[in-house]
C-alpha positions as CSV (number, residue, x, y, z in Angstrom):
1,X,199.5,38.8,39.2
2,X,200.7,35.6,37.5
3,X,197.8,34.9,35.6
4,X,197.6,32.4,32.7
5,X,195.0,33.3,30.2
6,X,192.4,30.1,28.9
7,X,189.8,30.5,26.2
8,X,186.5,28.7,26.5
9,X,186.9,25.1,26.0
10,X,190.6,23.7,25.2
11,X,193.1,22.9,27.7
12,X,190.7,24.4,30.7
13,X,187.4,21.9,29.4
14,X,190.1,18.9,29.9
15,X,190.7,19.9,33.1
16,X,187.3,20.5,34.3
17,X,186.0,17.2,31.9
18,X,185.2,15.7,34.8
19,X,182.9,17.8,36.4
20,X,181.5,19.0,33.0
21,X,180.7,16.1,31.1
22,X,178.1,13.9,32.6
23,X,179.5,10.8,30.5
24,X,182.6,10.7,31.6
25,X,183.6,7.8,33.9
26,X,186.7,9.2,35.6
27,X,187.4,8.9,39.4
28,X,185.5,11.7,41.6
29,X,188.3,13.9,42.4
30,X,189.8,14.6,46.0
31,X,189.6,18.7,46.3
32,X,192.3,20.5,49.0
33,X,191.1,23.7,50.3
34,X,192.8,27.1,51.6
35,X,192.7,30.3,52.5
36,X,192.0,30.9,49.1
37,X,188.4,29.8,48.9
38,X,187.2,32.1,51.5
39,X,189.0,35.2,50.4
40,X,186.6,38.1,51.0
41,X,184.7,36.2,53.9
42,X,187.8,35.8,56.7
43,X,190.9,37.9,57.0
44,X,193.7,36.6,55.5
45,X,196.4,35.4,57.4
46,X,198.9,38.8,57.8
47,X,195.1,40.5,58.0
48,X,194.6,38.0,61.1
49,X,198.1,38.2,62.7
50,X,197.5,42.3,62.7
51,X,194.0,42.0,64.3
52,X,195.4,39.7,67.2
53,X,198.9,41.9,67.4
54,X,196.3,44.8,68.3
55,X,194.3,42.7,70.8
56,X,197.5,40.9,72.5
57,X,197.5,42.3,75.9
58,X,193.7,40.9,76.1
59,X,194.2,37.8,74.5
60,X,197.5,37.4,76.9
61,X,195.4,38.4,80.1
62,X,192.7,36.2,79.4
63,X,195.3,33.1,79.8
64,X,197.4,34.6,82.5
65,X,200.2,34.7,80.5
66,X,202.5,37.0,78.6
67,X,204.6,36.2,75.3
68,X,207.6,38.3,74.4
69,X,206.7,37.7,70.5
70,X,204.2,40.2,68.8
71,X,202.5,38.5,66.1
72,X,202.7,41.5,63.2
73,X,202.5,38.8,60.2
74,X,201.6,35.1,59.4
75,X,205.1,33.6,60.3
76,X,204.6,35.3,63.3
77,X,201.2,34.4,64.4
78,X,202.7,30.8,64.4
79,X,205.9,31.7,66.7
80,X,203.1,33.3,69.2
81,X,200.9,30.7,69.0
82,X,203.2,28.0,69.6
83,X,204.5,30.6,72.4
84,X,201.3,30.8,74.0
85,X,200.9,26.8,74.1
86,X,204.5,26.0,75.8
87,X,203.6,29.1,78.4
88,X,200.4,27.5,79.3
89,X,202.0,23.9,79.3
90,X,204.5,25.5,81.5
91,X,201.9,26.6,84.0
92,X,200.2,22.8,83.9
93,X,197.7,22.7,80.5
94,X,197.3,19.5,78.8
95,X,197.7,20.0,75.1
96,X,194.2,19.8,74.9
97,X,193.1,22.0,77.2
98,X,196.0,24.7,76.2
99,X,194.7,24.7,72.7
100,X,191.1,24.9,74.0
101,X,191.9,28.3,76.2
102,X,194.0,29.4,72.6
103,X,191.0,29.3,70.7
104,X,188.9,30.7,73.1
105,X,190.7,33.7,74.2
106,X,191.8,34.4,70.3
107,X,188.3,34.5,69.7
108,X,188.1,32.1,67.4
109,X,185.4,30.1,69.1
110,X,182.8,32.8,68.5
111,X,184.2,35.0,65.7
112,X,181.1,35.4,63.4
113,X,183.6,35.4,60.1
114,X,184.8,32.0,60.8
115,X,181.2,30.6,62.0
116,X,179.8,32.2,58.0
117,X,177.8,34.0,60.1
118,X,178.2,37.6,58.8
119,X,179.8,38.8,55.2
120,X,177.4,36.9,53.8
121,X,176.4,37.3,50.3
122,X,173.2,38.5,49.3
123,X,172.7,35.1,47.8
124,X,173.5,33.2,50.8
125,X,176.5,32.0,49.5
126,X,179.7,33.5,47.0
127,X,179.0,31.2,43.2
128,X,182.8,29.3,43.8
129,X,181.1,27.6,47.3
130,X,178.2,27.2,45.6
131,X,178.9,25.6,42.4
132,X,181.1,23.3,44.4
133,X,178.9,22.6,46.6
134,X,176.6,21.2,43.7
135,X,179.1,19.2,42.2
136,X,179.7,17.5,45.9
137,X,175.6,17.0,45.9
138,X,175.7,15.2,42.6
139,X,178.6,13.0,43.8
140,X,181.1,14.5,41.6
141,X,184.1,15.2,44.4
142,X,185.3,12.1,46.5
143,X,186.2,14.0,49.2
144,X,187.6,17.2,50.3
145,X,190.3,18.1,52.5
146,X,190.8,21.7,54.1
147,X,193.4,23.2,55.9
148,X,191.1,26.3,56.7
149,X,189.0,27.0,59.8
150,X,185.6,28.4,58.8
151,X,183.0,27.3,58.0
152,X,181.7,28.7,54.9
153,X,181.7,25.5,52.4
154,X,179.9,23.8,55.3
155,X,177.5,26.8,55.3
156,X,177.3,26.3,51.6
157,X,176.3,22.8,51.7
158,X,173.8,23.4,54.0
159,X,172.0,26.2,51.1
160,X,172.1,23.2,48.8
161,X,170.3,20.5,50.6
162,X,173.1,18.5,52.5
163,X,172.4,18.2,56.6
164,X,175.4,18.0,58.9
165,X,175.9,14.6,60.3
166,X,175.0,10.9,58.9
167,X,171.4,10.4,59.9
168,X,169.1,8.4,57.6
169,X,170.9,5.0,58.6
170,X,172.5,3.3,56.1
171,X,169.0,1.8,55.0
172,X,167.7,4.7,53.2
173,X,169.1,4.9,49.8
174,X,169.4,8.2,47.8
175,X,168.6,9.0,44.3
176,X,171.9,7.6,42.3
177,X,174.6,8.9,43.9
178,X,173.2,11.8,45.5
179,X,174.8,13.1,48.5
180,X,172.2,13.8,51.6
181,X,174.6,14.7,54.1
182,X,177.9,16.0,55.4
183,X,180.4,14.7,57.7
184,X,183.2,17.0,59.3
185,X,186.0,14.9,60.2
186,X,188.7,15.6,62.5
187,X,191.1,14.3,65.1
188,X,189.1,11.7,67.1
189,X,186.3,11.3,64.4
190,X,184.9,8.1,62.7
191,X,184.8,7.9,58.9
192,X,181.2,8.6,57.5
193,X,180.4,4.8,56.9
194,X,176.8,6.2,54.7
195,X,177.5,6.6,51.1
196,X,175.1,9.2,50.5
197,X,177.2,11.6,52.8
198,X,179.9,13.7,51.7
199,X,183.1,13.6,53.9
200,X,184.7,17.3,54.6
201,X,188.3,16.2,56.7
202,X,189.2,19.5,58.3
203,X,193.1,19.1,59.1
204,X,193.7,22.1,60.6
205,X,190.5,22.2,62.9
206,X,187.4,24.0,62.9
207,X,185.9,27.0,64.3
208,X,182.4,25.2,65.1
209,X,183.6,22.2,66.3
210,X,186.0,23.9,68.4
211,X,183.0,25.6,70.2
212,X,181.6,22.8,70.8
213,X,184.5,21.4,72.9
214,X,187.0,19.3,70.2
215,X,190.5,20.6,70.7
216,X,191.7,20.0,66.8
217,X,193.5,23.2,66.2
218,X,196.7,23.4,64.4
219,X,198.3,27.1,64.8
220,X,201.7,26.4,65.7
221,X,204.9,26.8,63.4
222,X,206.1,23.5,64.8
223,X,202.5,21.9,64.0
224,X,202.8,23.7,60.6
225,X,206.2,21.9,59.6
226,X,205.5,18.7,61.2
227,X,206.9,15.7,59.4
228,X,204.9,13.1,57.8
229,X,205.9,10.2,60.5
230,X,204.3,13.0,63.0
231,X,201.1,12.7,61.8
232,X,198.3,10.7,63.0
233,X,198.4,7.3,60.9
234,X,194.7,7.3,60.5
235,X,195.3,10.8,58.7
236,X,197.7,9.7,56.4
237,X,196.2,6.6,55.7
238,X,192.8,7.9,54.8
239,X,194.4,10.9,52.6
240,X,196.2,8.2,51.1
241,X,193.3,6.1,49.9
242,X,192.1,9.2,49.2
243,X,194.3,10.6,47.0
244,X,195.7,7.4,45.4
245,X,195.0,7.4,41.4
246,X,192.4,10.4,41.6
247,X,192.5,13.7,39.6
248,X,193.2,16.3,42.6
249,X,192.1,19.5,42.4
250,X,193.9,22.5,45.2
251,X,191.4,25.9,45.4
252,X,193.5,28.6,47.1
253,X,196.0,26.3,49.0
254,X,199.7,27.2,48.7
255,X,200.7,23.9,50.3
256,X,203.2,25.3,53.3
257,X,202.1,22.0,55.0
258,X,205.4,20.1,54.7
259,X,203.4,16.6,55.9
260,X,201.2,16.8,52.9
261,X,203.9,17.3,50.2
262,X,206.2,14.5,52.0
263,X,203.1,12.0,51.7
264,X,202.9,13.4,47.6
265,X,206.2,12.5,47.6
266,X,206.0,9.6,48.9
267,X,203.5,8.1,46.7
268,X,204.9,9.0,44.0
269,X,207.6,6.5,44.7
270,X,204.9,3.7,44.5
271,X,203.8,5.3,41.4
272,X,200.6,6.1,43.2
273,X,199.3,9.5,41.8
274,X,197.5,10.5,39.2
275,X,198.9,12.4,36.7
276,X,195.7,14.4,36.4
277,X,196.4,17.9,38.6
278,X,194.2,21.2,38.7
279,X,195.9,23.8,40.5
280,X,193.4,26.9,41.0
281,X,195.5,30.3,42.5
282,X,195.6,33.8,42.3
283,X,199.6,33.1,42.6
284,X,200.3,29.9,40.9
285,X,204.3,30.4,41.2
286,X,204.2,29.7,44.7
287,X,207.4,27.0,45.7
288,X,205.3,24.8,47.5
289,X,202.9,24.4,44.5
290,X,206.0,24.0,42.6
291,X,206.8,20.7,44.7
292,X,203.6,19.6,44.0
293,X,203.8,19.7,40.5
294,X,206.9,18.0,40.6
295,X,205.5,14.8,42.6
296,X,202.7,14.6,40.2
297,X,204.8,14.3,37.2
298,X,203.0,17.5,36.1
299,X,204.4,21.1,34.6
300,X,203.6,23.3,36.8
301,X,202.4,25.7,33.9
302,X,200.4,22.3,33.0
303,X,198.2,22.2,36.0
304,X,198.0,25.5,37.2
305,X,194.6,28.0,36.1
306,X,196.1,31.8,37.6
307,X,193.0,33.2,38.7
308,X,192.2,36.7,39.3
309,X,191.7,38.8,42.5
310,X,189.4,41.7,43.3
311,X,186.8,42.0,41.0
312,X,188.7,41.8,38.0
313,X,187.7,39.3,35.3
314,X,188.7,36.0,35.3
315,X,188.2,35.0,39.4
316,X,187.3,31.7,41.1
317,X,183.8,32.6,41.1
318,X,184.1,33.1,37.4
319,X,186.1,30.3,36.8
320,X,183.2,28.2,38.6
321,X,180.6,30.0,37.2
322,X,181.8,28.7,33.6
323,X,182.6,25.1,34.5
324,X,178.6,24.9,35.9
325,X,177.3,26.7,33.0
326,X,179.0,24.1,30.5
327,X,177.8,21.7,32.5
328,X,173.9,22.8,32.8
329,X,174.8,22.2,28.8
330,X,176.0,19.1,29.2
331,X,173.2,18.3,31.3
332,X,170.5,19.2,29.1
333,X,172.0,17.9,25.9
334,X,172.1,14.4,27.6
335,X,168.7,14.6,28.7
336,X,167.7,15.2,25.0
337,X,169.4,12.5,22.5
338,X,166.3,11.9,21.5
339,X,165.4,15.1,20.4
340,X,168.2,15.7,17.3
341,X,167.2,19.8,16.9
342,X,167.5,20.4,20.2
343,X,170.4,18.7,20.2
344,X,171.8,21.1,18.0
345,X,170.7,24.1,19.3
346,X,172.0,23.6,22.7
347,X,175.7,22.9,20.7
348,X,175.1,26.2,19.0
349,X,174.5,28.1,22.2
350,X,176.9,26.7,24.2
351,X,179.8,27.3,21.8
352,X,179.0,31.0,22.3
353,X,180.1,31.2,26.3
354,X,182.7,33.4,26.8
355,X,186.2,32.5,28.8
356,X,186.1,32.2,32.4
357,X,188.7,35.4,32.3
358,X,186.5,37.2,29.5
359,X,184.5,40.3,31.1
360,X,181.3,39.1,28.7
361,X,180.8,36.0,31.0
362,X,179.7,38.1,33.9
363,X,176.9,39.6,31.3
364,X,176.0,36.4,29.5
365,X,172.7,35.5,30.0
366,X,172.7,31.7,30.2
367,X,175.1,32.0,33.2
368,X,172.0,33.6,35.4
369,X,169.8,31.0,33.5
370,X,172.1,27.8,35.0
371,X,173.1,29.5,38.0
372,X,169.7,30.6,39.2
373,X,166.0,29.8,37.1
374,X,167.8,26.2,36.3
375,X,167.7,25.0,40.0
376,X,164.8,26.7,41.0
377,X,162.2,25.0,37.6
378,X,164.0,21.3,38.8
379,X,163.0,21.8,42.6
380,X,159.4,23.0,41.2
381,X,159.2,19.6,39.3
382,X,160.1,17.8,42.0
383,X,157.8,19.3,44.5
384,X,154.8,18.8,42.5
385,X,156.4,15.4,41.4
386,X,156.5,16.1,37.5
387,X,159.3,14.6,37.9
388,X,160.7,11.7,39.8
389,X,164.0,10.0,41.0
390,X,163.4,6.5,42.2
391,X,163.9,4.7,44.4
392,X,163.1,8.2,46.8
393,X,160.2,9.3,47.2
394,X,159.9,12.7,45.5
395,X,158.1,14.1,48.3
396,X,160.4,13.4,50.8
397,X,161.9,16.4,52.9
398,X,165.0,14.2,53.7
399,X,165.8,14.5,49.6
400,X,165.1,18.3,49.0
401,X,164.6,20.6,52.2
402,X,162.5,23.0,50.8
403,X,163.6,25.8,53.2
404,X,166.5,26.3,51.2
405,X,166.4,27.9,48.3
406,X,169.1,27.0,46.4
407,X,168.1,23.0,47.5
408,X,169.6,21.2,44.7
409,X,168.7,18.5,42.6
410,X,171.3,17.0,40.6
411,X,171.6,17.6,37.0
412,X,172.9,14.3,36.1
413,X,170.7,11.1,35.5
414,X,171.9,8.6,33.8
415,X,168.9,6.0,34.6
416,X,165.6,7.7,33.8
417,X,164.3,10.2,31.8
418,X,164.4,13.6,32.4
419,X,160.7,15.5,31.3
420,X,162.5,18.5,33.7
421,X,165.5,18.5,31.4
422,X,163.5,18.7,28.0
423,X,161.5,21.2,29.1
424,X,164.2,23.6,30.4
425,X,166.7,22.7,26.8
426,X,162.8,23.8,25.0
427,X,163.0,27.2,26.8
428,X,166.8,27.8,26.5
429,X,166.3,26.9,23.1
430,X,163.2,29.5,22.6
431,X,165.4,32.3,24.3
432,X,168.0,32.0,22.4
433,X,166.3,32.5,19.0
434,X,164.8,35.7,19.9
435,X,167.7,38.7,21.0
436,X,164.5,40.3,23.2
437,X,164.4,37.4,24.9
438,X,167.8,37.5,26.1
439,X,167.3,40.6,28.5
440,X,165.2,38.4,30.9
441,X,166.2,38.5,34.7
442,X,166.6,35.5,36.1
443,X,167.7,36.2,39.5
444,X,165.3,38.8,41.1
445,X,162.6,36.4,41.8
446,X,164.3,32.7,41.5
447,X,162.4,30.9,39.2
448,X,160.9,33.3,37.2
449,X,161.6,35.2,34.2
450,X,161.9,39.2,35.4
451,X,161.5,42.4,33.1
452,X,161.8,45.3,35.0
453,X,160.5,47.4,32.4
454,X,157.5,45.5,31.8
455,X,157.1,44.8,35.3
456,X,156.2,41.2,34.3
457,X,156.8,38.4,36.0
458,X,156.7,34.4,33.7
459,X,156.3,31.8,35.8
460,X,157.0,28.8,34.1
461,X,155.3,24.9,35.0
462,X,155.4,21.7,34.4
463,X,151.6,21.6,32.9
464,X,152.3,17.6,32.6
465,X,152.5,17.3,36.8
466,X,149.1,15.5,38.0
467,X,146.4,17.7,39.2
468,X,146.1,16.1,42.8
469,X,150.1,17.3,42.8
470,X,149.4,21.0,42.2
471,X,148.7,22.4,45.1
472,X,150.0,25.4,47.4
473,X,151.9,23.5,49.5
474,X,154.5,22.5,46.9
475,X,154.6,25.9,46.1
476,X,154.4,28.2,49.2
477,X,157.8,27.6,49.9
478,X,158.9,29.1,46.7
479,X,156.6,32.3,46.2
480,X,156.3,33.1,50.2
481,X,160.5,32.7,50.6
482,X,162.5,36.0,51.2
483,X,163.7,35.7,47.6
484,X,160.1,36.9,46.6
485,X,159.9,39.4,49.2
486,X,159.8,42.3,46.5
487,X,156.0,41.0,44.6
488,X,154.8,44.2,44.8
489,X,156.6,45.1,42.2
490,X,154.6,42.7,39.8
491,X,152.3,44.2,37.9
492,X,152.0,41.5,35.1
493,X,151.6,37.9,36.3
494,X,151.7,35.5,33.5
495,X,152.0,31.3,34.2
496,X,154.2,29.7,31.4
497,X,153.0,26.3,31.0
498,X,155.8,24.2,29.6
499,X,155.7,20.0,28.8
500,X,158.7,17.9,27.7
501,X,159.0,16.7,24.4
502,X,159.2,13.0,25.6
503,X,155.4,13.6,27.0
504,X,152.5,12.2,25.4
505,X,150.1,14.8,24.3
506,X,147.1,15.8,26.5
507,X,143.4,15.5,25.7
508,X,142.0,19.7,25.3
509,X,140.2,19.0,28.2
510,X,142.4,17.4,30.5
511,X,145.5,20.5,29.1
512,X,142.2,22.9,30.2
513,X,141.8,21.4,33.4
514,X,145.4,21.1,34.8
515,X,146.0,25.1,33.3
516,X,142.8,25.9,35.4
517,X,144.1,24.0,38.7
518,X,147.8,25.6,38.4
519,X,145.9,29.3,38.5
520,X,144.2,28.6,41.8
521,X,147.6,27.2,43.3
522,X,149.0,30.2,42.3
523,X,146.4,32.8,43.3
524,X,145.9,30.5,46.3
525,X,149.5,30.9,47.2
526,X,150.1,34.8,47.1
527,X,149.5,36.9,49.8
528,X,149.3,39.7,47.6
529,X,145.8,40.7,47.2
530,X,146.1,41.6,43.6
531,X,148.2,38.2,42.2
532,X,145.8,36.2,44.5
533,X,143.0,36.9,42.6
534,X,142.8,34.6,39.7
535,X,141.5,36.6,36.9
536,X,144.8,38.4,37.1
537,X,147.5,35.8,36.0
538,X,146.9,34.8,32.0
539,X,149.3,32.1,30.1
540,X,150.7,31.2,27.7
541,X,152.4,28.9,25.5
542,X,156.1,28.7,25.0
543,X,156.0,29.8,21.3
544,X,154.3,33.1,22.8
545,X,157.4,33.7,25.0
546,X,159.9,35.9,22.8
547,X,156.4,37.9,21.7
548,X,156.6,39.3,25.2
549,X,159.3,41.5,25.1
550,X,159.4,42.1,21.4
551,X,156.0,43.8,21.4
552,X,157.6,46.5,23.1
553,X,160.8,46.5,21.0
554,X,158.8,46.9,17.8
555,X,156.5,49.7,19.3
């Protein structure tokens, strides 16, 4: 493994300054996908090419046609495949319909790996898709560009809240620049016209819309070494516009597709590339990468991050895994400039998080905190409208569908104040002064605070949220979702009633009467006989939090 070694901020936080800090004002970038992304989920290519050597007398006998060329690695796959097209042009196929009966017959129409419809994490998604797909919520990647067939970073921005397909109308206008939707683009697509969609241009094909009838499917070895003037002009012009002064960032792609580095090429004649280029890869030596590098103006040993395979340290899920912990950091600091010890605290904290490539990440708490309680406490704010994003209503299912449980709702506000925000940098802040408090689980019941030992279960809330907003609607689909499917292992049930420092105090009375009103949602919302009865969830204050835990450490 060629694998260059990064400590916590330096070199890597310039890369990545983009995606981390929520002041800066560079250009979204344009992200190019391959196989690399979905390592673990689909075969890799030699993988592939094996699986269809082994089925080729039924993959043959499904078209009616035999090929003299066994497809026993990736360069071959391509020979066969281009084999199979001029044997079934030969016998009268259109393109089209040739490359239809390909798919088909390969299985590729219906193969569950390339739907993301099995392998599929325990989470719902792998962190690299997910973090991603977060970033392309918030509007913080222009557009991306994959040379891969599955489906799995569409799957992913499903989990966080974006629909397939435009809808809406251009009328309806989202949060700042949050993305609502998704558009796939291929051969014989429009351009999403909506701004609040995310465009996902699929160059190579994909496995879903092939099932449904388009015949975009590039296999071939002549297709893979087409030439630029080959190409479709609307391709090249769009990934043109695309690309044109951006930062651009390649996950897993080891740029084989000659078309691609002739346009680099190309527009580095007109001076039109960035000279900002992120090159993520488990080999980051390949030649083609090495052309790349050379268009951009870049050092290859400049650009490139080596990642690691397997599950050694330092993978992409790692690497993603840092980049959105620095951000939830960046996140809450901006949401707290007026608030000077917080300020500092969260400055503290965060200079503690380990390298991407440093084994400790995996076991540092405030990953788990950003990656999984973080998300969860901002969609319980929004639900019970504690906190708002104008112009949307807060309510509205076409903002957060709250069937999903990672829906996400961007970190980044640079218009209105965040109460969410301020509260979560509070509890961070509380954690991190008490060692105890660190050992909290954040991930076995999403949005809670988890000790196994104490079988206790903190549920933290926004006690500022109006009382008409409370209720067990805005919270059923939280405590009743598969995520929470183990409450019978609660024996301890205590409500965490957090405010933001921004908030104007409440009167005793009015504090007494919202605490009172979030007990019966909760109890209200349980179908577990002992939570739902009232008298069994107590509170408490943040200040009480670290008390929990170190009880038992000073027994």
């Amino acid at each position: 493994m060629n694998m260059t070694t990064f400590q916590a901020g330096g070199r890597l936080e310039e890369h990545f300054a983009g995606w981390i800090d929520p002041m800066n004002c560079q250009k979204a970038p344009i992200v190019l996908i391959g196989a690399g992304l979905s390592f673990g989920l689909v075969p890799r290519a030699d993988e592939y090419a094996q699986e269809i050597a082994q089925r080729k007398i039924e993959i043959e006998d499904l078209m009616g046609i035999r090929s003299s060329i066994v497809p026993y690695n990736a360069k071959e796959l391509y020979s066969w495949a281009e084999d199979c097209l001029r044997l079934l042009s030969m016998r009268g196929d259109t393109e089209e319909s040739a490359k239809q009966r390909l798919a088909r017959a390969m299985g590729i129409t219906t193969d569950a790996r390339f739907l993301a419809q099995t392998n599929i994490p325990l989470r719902g998604t792998t962190p690299r898709h997910r973090v991603l797909s977060r970033l392309a919520r918030e509007g913080r990647v222009h557009s991306f560009w994959s040379f891969n067939w599955d489906c799995w970073l569409e799957s992913a921005f499903e989990a966080v809240g974006m629909r397939r397909g435009e809808g809406g109308g251009s009328h309806f206008i989202a949060p700042e620049s949050w993305k609502l939707r998704y558009h796939v683009w291929f051969k014989g697509e429009r351009d999403p016209v909506n701004i609040s969609t995310q465009p996902l241009f699929k160059a190579h094909g994909c496995a879903r819309a092939l099932h449904e009838g388009n015949d975009e499917f590039v296999i071939s070895a002549s297709e893979m070494d087409r030439q630029l003037s080959d190409q479709p002009p609307g391709r090249i012009d769009r990934m043109k516009g695309d690309i044109k002064g951006r930062w651009t960032v390649t996950i897993g792609w080891s740029a084989t597709e000659g078309y691609v580095k002739q346009l680099f090429a190309s527009m580095k004649q007109s001076d039109a590339l960035s000279n900002h280029l992120t090159i993520i890869d488990v080999k980051v030596d390949q030649a083609g990468l090495a052309e790349v590098c050379h268009s951009y103006g870049v050092a290859p040993d400049a650009a490139s991050i080596g990642v690691s395979g397997g599950n050694a340290p330092g993978t992409t899920d790692d690497l993603f895994l840092w980049i959105q912990t620095r951000r939830g950091f960046a996140a809450l600091t901006a949401a707290c400039t007026q608030h000077s010890e917080l300020v500092v605290d969260l400055k503290s904290e965060c200079s503690l998080i380990p390298g991407f490539d440093d084994r400790a990440l995996r076991n540092y708490w405030c990953v788990n905190f950003m990656d999984c309680w973080l998300p969860i406490w901002l969609r319980i704010c929004f639900m019970v409208r504690a906190q708002k994003h104008a112009p949307a209503s807060s309510g509205s299912d076409e903002i957060l569908p709250v069937e999903q449980r990672d829906a996400h709702i961007p970190w980044i506000s640079l218009s209105i104040e965040r109460a969410d925000l301020q509260a979560a940098a509070r509890v961070l802040c509380r954690i991190s002064s008490s060692l105890p408090g660190k050992s909290w689980d954040f991930e076995t019941f999403p949005g809670g605070f988890w000790s196994r030992s104490e079988q206790r279960l903190v549920l933290p809330v926004p006690v500022w949220a109006e009382t008409d907003e409370i209720s067990t609607v805005s919270l059923r689909s939280l405590l009743e979702s598969k995520h929470w499917r183990d409450k019978g292992r609660i024996k301890n049930l205590t409500v965490l009633f957090l405010d933001g420092p921004s908030r104007p105090r409440l009167s005793s009375s009015e504090l007494m009467v919202r605490k009172e009103r979030w007990r019966e949602a909760l109890a209200a919302s349980f179908s577990h006989r002992y939570l739902a009865q009232q008298g069994n969830i107590d509170s408490i204050e943040l200040d009480q939090l670290p008390s929990l835990l170190e009880m038992r450490v000073h027994s």
